[in-house]
Every structure is written in structure tokens, then in C-alpha cells.
N, C-alpha and C positions, 0 to 999 in steps of 0.2 A: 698701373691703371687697372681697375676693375673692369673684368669679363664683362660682357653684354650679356642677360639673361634673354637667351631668344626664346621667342614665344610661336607657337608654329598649330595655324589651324587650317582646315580646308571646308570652304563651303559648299553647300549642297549641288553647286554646279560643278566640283571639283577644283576649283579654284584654290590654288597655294598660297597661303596668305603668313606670312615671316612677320612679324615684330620686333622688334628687339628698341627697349629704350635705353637713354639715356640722358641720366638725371643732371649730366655737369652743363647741357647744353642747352637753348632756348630757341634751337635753329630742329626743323624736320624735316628728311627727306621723303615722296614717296617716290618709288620706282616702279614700273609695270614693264617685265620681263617677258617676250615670246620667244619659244623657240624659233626662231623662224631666220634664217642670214642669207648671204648669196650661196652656199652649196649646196641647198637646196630648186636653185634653179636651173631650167633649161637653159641651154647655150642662146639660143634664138632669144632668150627675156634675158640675159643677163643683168644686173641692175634693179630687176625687180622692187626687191625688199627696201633699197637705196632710195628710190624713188619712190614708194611706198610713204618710209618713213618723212620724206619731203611733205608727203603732197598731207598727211594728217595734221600739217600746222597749216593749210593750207584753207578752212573752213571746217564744220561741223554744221548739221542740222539744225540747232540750234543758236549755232553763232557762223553765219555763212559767211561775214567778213574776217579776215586772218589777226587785222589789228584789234577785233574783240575775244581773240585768246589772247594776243601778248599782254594788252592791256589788263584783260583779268588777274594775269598773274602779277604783271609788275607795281599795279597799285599797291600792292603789298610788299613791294622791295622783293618779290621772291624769282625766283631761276627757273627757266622751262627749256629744256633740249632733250635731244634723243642724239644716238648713235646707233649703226648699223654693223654688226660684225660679221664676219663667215658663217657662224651657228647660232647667232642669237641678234637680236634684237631688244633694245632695253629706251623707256622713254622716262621721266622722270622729272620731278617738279619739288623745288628747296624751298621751302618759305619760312616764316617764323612760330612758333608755335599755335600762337593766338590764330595764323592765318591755314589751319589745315583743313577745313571742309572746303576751303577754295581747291586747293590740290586735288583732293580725290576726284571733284565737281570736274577739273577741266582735263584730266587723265581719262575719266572713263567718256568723256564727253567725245573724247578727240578721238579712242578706240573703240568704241560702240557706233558711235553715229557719224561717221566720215562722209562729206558731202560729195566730194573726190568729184567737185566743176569741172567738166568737160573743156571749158579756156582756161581753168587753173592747169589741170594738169598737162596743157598744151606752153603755157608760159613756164611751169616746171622744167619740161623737155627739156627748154632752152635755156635755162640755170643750169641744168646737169650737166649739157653735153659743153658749155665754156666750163662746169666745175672740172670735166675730164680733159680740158683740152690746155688748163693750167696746169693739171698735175702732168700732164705730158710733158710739157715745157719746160719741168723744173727737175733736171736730173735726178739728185738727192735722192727725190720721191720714185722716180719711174724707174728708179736701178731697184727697188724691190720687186717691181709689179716682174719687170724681166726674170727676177729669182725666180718667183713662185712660177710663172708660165715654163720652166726649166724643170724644175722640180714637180707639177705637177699638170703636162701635155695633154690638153683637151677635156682637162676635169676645172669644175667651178671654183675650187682650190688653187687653179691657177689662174687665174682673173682677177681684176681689179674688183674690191665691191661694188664700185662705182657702175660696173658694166664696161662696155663697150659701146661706140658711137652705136653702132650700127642696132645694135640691139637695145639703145636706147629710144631708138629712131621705131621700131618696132610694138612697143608696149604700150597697151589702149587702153581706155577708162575701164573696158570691161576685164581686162587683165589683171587691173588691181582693184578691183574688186573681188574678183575672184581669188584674190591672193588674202584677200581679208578673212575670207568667205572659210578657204581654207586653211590658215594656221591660228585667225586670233581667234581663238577656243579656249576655253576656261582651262580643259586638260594639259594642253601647250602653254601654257601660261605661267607665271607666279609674279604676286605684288608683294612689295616687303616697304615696310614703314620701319624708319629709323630714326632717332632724333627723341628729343625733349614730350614726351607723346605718354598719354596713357595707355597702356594695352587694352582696357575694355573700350572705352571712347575710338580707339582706332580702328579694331574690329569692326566696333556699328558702321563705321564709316566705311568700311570696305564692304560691307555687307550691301549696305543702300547703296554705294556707287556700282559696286562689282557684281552683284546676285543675279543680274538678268545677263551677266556674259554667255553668249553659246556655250553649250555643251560638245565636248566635244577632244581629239587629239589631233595634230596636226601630220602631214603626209611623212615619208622616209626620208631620209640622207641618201645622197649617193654615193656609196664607199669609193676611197682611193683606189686608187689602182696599184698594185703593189710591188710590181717589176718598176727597177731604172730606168727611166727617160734614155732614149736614145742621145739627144744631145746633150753635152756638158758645159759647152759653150755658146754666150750668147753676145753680142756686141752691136752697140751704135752708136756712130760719129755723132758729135758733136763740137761747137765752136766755140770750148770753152778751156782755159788755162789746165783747170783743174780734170783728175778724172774720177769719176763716179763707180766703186765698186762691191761688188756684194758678191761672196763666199761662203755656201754655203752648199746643206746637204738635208737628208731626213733626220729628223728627230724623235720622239719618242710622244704616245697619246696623253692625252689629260687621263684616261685611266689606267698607266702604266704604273705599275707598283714602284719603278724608280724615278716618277716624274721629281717627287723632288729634288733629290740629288740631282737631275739634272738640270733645275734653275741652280742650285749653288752651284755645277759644273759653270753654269751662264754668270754668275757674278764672281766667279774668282779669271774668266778668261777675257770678258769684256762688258761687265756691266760696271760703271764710276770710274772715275778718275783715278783712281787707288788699282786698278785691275790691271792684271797682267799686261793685255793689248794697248791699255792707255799708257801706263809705266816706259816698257819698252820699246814701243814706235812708234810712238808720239814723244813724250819727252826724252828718255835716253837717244834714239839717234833722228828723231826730228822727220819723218820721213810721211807722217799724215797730220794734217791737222783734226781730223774727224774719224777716231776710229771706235766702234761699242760692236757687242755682240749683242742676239736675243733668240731665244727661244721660243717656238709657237708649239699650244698642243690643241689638237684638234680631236674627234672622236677617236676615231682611228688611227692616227698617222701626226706626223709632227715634224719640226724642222726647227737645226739649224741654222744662224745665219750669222756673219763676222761682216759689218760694211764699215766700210773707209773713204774719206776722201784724201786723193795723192795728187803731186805736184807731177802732170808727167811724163815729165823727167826719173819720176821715184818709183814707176811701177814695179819692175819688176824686183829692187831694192824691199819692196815697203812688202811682196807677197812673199818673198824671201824669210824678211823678219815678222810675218804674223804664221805663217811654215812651222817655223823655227818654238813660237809659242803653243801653237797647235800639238804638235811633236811632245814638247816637252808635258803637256796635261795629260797627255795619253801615256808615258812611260813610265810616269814621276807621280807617286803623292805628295798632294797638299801638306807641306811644314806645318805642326803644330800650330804655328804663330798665325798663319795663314787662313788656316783651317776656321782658329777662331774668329779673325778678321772676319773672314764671308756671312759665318753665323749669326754676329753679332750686328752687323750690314742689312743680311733681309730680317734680324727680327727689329730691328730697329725702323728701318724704313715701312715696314709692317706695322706697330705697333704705332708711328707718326701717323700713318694712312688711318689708325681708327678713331682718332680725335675728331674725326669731319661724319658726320652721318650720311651724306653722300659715299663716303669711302666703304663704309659699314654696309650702305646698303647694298654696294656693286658686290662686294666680296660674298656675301651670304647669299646674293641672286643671282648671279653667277655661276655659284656652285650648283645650286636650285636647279637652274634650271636645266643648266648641260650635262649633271648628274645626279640629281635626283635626289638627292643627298648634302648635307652638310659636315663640315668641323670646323670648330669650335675656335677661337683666336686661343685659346691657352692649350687646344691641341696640336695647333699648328705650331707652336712656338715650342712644342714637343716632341713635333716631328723634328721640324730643323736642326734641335740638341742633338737627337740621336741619329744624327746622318754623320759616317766614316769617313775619313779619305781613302778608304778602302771601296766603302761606298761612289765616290767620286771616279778615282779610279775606274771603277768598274762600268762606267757609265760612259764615261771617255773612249773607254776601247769597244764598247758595245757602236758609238755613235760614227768616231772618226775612223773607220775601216776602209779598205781599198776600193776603190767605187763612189766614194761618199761625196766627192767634193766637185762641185760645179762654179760658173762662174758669169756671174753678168756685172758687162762695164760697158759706160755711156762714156764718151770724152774723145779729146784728139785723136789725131793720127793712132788708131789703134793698128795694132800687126796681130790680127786674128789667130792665125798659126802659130804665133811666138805663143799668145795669152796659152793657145791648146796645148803646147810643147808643157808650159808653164803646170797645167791642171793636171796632166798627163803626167807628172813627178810628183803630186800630191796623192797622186792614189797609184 
């Protein structure tokens, strides 16, 4: 596949503005990146930026019904969502070539001029706080949120992005506006156009849509805290067959010189069906039906995590044999054959990812905006070649140290003590 030639300008409000075309396709994404996520919030707002991002499909100044932005986009067959992450914020609209002054139109429409209805964002509330009180319901989902509160006590790192009830209950019109007020700034920002698109043509269009964004940078992060959590253990009954677990510890930042090695440390231990932890305790002795690993990196700080679903009957069986895998990445290099396997995995799944110009644009605006910086799909696929199992190794033993390993499980009859006894021989 031919590289994407990116094209990279900034307009006079400081506004970051990525290009990148591509000729094989007829489809364009644009994306509009803030920095802005939930670790940037008080405890008291948690949710903020969550609810934020709700309430901008919610009306605009110009279009104060919500069914005249869907409708604007979908006349044209095209796609309108956002997502909300820990450090960033990203909203974004796919449509067909022919339909790109629609996108820009209802991007900067929806982040410039947000009406933010005092009954919308009261009918919001009451969408978020049932959005948070199904993902409580659904173990699966809520044995992570228990990780991260484990891993990271009374910091916004450890919360749900969602928020909490109670601070959802909290957050006024004037709140999010003031959340507007303060991060959507042209400096905090970058837009990147990807897809079937001319680069002069897409420019003008950012320029008219984007050129009247405030000026401006958006407030700090609030660093991790960098001492171990007191507890290692977290548990809660539940009245289900199955039990819900998550294993995990600190990881390494998005700008740690050995972040990549440690995503291939993450897809040779439990990322596919091919991966160690799916191999071994899932099919060899049968003992999860649901087991992956993943890696989170954050400014500062980052984390491991192994979760699993067990029969249980299989607990301490199934923590025994993902033990035993863990053990073995930290002692052992990666087999040549192996080695290649992982390489060949993330450049592959890499390189499927930038067939789609949505894919294109997360990768390049992502980079944008949480480092300020980019590389390039054919440097990246030059890092991955020259990452060791020496490399790996060394990454293993830096992360899975004594101390490192914590534990949240949702499910039956748990024995609290036993699970402690259990963590208390991982480290």
C-alpha cells in the first residue's frame, strides 16, 4: 500500500490542520480532536467532557433541533459520532467525497456554536446517569472501571469516563459551558481531513469552517500519583454463574521510549486468538472462556491489564495458569518464530486499519494531539522490525515486578482472603 502523503498546516488562530489524501477511495473523513478527557476534571464534575460531548449533538445556534444535524449528515449516506477518552476528545463526520462542505458545515457548527438547552441538558442527565447505571449492571464492563479505581485512588484516572452518579447529578449549563469556554481553543485542538479529498480544496474548507475558533491553549492534566495504591485487592458479589476478572498493574507512558515494545509485549501475551493467554487457558486446559490482555498509555503513567472470564469453580485454576504465562514472558525470550508472528500481527492489523480513512484519521490525530507530533505509517512499520526479544524481555521485567499485580473480581461466592493470599504470591 502506498504511504499517505501528509500534508500539515496551521492557521493563523493556531489551529492544527493534517491532510492526508487518498486517491484509491471515494469515501472522507473529517475529525476535530480536543485535547480535553475526563483527567482533566474535578472529582465534584466528574463526567464533564462525557456529557459535554452528549449534549453538542444536542442542538447548535443555528440548528436548535438535534434531528436537523442528524438529518444533515445522513441525507448524504454519511456517519456523525464522537467519543470521549481520558485525554482527549475527538468528533468526526464520514461522508462521500462529493458531500465534504456538509462535514466541515456541521463539525464546526456543532463546536463553535453549541446551544447547550437548559431541558436538553436536563434530559441528557437522565440518559447518562441509565448510560451509567447499565454499564454497572454488566460485570464484563464494570471489572475494568474496579481496575483502574485500584490502580489509580482518588485520581480522575481512576473513574469511569462516564463519571459518577453523583457528579453527574452535580454539572450545570454553566459548567459546560465553561468547559467549552476552556478547552475548545484552536491551540488545544487539531482537525485532520483524510479520504478521497483534495488538499487545496480541504484547506479552504477548513479555513472558512475553522478560522473564527478561539485562540487559545487549554488548562493542565493532573499528574498521576506515583506511589502504589494501598489496596491490591477489590471484590464484588454478584449472582452470576460466571466470574468477572481483571489483573493487572502499572504500565509504561505513550512517551516512554519503550512504548512499543511494550504493545508487542501486549500482543504476544494476550492480544488474538493466536496469543499465549488465549492458546493456554482458554483452549489447551479450557479453564476461561474470555481471556485478552491490553495495554493503556497515558501522559505520564500507564497500565497493564490481563482480564478473563472463569467458571467459578476455575478461579483459582485459571489465575494459576495465566501466573504461569505471565512468569514465563518475564524470564524467557520470544522464539524467533514467535517474534515474527507478533511483528507480522501489528503490522498487519496496522496496515488493514489504513484502508478506511476514519482509521487514517484517528491514527494521525491522536498522535497530534496527545504529542504534538507525528510518525509516519512506513515509520512505524520500522519501528516494529527493529523491536528485540531482548527488547521485549526487557520490558517484561521492567513492568511485571514484585508489587505490580492487583486484582478486581465481580462474581459468586468470592473468598476475599483466599483471592488476597492468591495476589500476595504474584508479587
Amino acid at each position: 500500500m502506498k504511504e499517505q502523503t501528509l500534508r500539515r498546516h496551521t492557521l493563523p488562530n493556531r489551529l492544527r490542520v493534517l491532510i492526508l489524501p487518498m486517491p484509491h477511495t471515494r469515501a472522507v473523513t473529517v475529525s476535530l480532536f480536543c485535547g480535553a478527557g475526563s483527567r482533566y476534571e474535578p472529582y465534584d464534575l466528574m463526567g464533564l467532557s462525557h456529557f459535554l460531548e452528549h449534549m453538542l449533538f444536542k442542538g447548535t445556534v443555528r440548528r436548535p433541533d438535534p434531528q436537523e444535524i442528524a438529518e444533515a449528515i445522513e441525507r448524504t449516506g454519511g456517519l456523525l459520532n464522537a467519543s470521549t477518552g481520558r485525554e482527549a476528545t475527538v468528533f468526526w463526520a464520514k461522508v462521500a467525497s462529493q458531500h465534504l462542505p456538509i462535514a466541515f458545515d456541521i463539525l464546526s457548527d456543532i463546536a463553535l456554536n453549541p446551544a447547550l438547552n437548559p431541558d436538553d441538558v436536563e434530559r441528557e442527565r437522565s440518559v447518562i446517569l441509565e448510560e451509567l447505571e447499565l454499564y454497572q449492571d454488566t460485570p464484563s464492563d464494570w471489572v475494568h472501571v474496579l481496575m483502574s479505581r485500584l490502580l489509580w485512588p482518588g485520581h480522575p484516572l481512576g473513574e469511569d469516563i462516564g463519571g459518577r452518579p453523583e457528579s453527574i447529578l452535580n454539572i450545570t449549563r454553566d459548567d459546560l459551558l465553561q468547559h467549552v469556554e476552556d478547552f475548545y481553543r484552536a491551540n488545544n485542538m487539531v482537525l485532520v481531513v483524510a479520504g478521497g479529498v483534495d488538499p487545496d480544496v480541504a484547506l479552504s474548507h477548513a479555513e472558512e469552517a475553522f478560522g473564527n475558533l478561539r485562540k487559545g491553549t487549554g488548562p493542565a492534566w493532573l499528574p498521576a500519583v506515583a506511589t502504589q495504591p494501598v489496596e491490591r485487592v477489590v471484590t464484588q458479589p454478584e449472582d452470576h454463574n460466571q466470574v468477572q476478572l481483571c489483573i493487572g498493574g502499572k504500565g509504561l507512558s505513550h512517551a516512554d521510549p519503550d512504548r512499543h515494545a511494550f504493545e508487542l509485549l501486549n500482543t504476544a501475551l494476550g492480544d488474538g486468538l493466536s496469543s499465549r493467554l488465549a492458546v493456554e487457558v482458554r483452549e489447551r486446559l479450557g479453564l476461561a472462556y474470555d481471556i485478552y490482555s491490553y495495554a493503556e498509555q497515558y501522559f505520564d503513567t500507564g497500565s497493564f491489564v490481563i482480564a478473563a472470564g472463569v467458571d467459578d469453580g476455575h478461579l483459582g485454576s485459571a489465575l494459576a495458569a495465566i501466573w504461569e504465562q505471565v512468569d514465563r514472558i518475564r524470564q524467557h525470550r520470544l522464539p524467533a518464530e514467535e517474534l515474527d508472528k507478533v511483528r507480522e500481527f501489528t503490522k498487519g492489523r496496522l496496515l488493514l486499519s489504513m484502508e478506511d480513512s476514519w482509521n487514517v484519521a484517528s491514527w494521525y490525530g491522536s498522535q497530534e494531539v496527545l504529542m504534538h507530533t507525528t510518525i509516519t505509517l512506513d515509520e512505524m512499520l520500522a519501528t516494529i522490525d527493529a523491536i528485540t526479544a531482548d527488547d521485549i524481555l526487557r520490558v517484561a521485567q521492567r513492568i511485571f515486578v514484585p508489587g505490580w499485580a492487583h486484582m478486581a473480581v465481580v462474581g459468586p461466592g468470592l473468598d476475599r482472603a483466599a483471592i488476597e493470599d492468591l495476589v500476595s504470591m504474584w508479587n
